[in-house]
N, C-alpha and C positions, 0 to 999 in steps of 0.2 A: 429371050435371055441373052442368047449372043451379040444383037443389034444392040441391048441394052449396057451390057458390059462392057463392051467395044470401047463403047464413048463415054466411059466414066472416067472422072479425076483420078491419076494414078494413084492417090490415099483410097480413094472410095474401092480402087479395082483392088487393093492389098487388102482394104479390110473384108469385099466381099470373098477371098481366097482363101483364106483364115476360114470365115465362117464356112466353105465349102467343105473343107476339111474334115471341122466339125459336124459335118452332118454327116461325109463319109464314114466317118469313123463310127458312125452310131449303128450302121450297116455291116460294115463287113469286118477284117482285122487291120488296124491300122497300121499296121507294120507291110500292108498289102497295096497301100496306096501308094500309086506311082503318082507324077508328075503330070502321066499324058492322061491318067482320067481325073485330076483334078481340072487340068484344062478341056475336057472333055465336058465334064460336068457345066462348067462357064461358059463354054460354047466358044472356048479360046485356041489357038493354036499355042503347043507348048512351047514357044518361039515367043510369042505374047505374053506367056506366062514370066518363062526367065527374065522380061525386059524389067520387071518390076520385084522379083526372086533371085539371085544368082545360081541357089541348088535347093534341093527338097532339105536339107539341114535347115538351111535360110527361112524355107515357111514353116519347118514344123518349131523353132525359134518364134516365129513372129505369135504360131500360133497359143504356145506357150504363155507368153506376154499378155496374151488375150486371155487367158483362162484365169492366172494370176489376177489379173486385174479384176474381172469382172466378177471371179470367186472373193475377194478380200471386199471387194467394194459393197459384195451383198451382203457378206456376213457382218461389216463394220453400220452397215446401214441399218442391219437388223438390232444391234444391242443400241444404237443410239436412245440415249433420252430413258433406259433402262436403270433405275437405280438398286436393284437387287440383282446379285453376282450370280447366283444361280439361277434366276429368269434369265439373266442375258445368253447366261451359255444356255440355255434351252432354244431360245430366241436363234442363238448362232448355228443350233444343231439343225437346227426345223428347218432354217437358211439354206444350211450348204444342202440339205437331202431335195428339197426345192429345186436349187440349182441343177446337179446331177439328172433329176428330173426330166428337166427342161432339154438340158445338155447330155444325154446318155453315153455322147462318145467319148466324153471328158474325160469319164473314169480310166475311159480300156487305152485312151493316149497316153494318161500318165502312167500304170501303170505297164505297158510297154516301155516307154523312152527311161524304166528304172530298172526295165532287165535288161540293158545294152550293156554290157560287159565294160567295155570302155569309156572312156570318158567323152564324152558329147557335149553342143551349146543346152540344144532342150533339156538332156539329162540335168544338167548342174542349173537349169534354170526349174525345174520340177524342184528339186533338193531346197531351193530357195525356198519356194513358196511351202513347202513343208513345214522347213524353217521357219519362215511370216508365220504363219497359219497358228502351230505349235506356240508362239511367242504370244499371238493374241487368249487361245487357252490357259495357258500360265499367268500371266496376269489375271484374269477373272477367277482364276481357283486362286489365287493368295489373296483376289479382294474378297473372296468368298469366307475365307478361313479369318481374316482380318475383322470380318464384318460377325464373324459368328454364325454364316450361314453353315460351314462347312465344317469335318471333324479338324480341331487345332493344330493335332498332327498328323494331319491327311500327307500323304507323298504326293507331294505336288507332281512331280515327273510320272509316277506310274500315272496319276490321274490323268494326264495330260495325255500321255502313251492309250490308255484306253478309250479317250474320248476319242480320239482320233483312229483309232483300232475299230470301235465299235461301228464309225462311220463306213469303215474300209470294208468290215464284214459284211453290212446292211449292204452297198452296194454291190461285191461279190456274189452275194445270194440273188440279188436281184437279176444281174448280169447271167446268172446259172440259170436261173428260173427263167430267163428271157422276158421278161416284164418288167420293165424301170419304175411304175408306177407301185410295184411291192412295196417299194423301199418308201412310199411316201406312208402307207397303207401300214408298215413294222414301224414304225420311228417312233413316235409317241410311245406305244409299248415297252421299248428297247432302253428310249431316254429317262422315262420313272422310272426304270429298276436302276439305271446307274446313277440318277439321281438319288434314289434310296441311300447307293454307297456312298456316296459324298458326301451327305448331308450330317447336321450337327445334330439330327433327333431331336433337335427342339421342336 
């Protein structure tokens, strides 16, 4: 790993530092990763690492960027080509609990760099992507309610608030239970009964 790293394009060494991250964090608290065991893990000297990082703010920013991305990208790719507003938010829910999945540390990053007191790059880059995220929900619940899938005057915000709630909870439990693969194992479950609530009873 460290012969290999060494001689990578410095895109290639940033983006494998990123995903190193992500894997630490799946392990331990990540509010616990330093610097010297991320370069530890690469098989880099933290000397190597800075050259491509200026501080730990700088990668857990970059790493931020990475999750954003890769989390909107699947969920946008999941509802394509979907033309019922509530298959797609099903489609979007099944997505993101996949993802989490995959990525276990995701969750416990974000939800660390949002109990930082003060103001931060990743914190206000987490806040973003809430933002995004929340934004593509609210559109599928008004085309839902538009389309007749959904009650007329559903609260669009609490709906949006609980989809995104429900997600929060399914992975906390999973995260307690220490088993990420729960959360794939409750979803289906969890998403018909709020599907129930949404729905137009037709």
């Amino acid at each position: 790993m460290a012969l290999h790293v060494k001689h990578l394009p410095a895109e290639e060494r940033r983006a494998i530092t990123v995903e190193t991250v992500v894997e630490l964090a799946a392990e331990q608290n990540p509010n616990d990763i330093t610097t010297a065991a991320i370069a530890k893990r690469m098989g880099l000297t933290q000397g190597a690492l800075f050259r491509h990082f200026p501080s730990k703010n700088a990668i857990m920013s970059a790493v931020m960027e990475w999750v954003a991305e890769r989390l909107l990208s699947r969920v946008d790719k999941a509802v394509q080509s979907i033309e019922s507003p509530i298959a797609a938010l099903e489609a979007m829910f099944m997505a993101h609990v996949a993802f989490v999945a995959e990525h276990p540390g995701v969750p416990r990053m974000l939800f660390g760099e949002l109990q930082h007191a003060g103001e931060t790059a990743p914190k206000r880059m987490v806040q973003t992507l809430i933002s995004r995220y929340g934004e593509r929900v609210r559109k599928l619940i008004d085309a839902g309610k538009a389309a007749g899938e959904m009650h007329p005057v559903l609260d669009t915000e609490a709906a949006v608030n609980l989809f995104v709630g429900t997600i929060q909870g399914l992975v906390m439990q999973s995260l307690l239970a220490g088993d990420v693969r729960q959360i794939g194992r409750n979803a289906p479950g969890v998403f018909a009964i709020y599907r129930r609530g949404i729905g137009s009873g037709m």
